[in-house]
C-alpha positions as CSV (number, residue, x, y, z in Angstrom):
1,X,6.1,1.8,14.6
2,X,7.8,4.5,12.0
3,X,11.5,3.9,10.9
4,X,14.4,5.3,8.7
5,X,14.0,2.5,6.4
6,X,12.0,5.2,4.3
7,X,10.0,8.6,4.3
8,X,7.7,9.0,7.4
9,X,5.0,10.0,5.1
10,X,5.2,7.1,2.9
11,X,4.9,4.7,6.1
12,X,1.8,6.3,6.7
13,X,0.7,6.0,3.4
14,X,1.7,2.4,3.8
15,X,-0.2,1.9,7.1
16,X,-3.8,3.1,5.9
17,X,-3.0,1.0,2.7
18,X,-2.1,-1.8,4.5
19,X,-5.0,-1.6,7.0
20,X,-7.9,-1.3,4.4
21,X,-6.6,-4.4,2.5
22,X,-6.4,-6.5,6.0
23,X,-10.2,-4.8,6.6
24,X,-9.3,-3.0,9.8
25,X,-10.4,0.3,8.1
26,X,-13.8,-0.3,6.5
27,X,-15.2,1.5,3.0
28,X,-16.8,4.6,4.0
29,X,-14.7,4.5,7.6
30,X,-12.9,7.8,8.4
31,X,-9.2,7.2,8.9
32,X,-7.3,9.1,10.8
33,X,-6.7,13.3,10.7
34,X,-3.3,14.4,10.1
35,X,-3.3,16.0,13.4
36,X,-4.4,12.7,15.2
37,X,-1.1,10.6,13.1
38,X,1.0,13.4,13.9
39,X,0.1,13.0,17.9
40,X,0.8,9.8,17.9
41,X,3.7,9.5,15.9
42,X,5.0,13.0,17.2
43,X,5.5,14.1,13.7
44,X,4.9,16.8,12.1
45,X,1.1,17.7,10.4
46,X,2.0,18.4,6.9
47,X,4.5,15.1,6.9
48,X,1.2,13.3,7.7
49,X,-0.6,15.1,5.1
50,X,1.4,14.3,2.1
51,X,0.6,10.8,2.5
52,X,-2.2,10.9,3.3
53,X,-3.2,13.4,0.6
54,X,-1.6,10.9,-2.3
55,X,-4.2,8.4,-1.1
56,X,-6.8,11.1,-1.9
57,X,-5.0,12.0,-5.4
58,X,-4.9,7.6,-5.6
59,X,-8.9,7.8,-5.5
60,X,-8.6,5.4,-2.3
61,X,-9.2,8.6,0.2
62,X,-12.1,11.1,-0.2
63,X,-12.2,14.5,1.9
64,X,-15.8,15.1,3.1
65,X,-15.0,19.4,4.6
66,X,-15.1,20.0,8.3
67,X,-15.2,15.9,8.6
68,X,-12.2,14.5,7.9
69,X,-11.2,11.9,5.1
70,X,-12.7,8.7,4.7
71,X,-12.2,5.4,2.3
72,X,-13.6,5.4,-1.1
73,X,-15.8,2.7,-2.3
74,X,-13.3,1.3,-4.6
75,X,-10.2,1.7,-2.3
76,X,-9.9,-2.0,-1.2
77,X,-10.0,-2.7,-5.5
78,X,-7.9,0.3,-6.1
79,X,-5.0,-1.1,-3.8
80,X,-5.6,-5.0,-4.4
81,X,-4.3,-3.6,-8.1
82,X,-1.6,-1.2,-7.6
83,X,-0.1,-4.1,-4.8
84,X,-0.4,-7.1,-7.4
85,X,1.7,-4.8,-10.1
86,X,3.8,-4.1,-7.1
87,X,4.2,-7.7,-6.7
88,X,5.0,-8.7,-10.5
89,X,7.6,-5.8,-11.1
90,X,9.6,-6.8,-7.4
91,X,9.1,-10.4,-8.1
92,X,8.0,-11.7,-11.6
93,X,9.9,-9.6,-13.4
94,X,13.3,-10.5,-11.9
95,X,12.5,-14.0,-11.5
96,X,11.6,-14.3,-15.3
97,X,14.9,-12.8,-15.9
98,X,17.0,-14.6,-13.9
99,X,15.0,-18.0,-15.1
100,X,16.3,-16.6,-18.6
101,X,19.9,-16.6,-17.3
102,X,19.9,-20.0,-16.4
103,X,17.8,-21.5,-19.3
104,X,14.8,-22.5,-16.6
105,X,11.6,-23.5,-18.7
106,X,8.7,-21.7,-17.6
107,X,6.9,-25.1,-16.8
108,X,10.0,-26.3,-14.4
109,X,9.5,-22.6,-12.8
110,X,6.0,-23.6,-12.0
111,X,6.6,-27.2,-10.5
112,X,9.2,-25.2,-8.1
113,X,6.1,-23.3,-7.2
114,X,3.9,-25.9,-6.2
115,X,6.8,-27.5,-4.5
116,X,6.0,-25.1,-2.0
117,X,2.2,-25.5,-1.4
């Protein structure tokens, strides 16, 4: 499940993000403990921890003490925002500029797009 393409703790990051936009992990569900992601990963604690503890910082993880962590109401908003900016600067952004390169109108840009539908 975990790879070298990038740093353990931001896979895990990654994987709670990834199952509270698909629903999986519910608002107000606990996710995971570090412990439990370093078990099953065989990782260590604190790698799990730093991801998991920049979801808290994110506002889309809450620590309840001697419970665990759990989803904040406004993760699923939180992430649908921070993924569509994610989206525009990877995609948008470079597409623009290359459509700039090559002198492609912005409307011919969109009929390519609905080629595709």
């Amino acid at each position: 499940m975990l790879d070298d393409s990038k740093p353990i703790f931001i896979q895990i990051k990654e994987q709670l993000e990834d199952a509270i936009l698909n629903g999986s992990i519910q608002i107000g569900e606990r996710v995971p403990s570090t412990n439990e992601f370093a078990q099953h990963h065989k990782i260590n604690p604190a790698t799990a921890g730093k991801g998991i503890n920049q979801l808290v910082d994110e506002g889309i993880l809450f620590k309840k003490r001697g419970v665990g962590m759990f989803v904040t109401e406004t993760a699923h908003d939180i992430l649908l925002e921070k993924r569509k900016q994610q989206f525009f600067n990877a995609y948008i952004v470079p597409m623009k500029q290359e459509a700039s390169k090559l002198h492609i109108p912005k409307e011919e840009i969109i009929r390519m797009l609905k080629e595709e539908e």
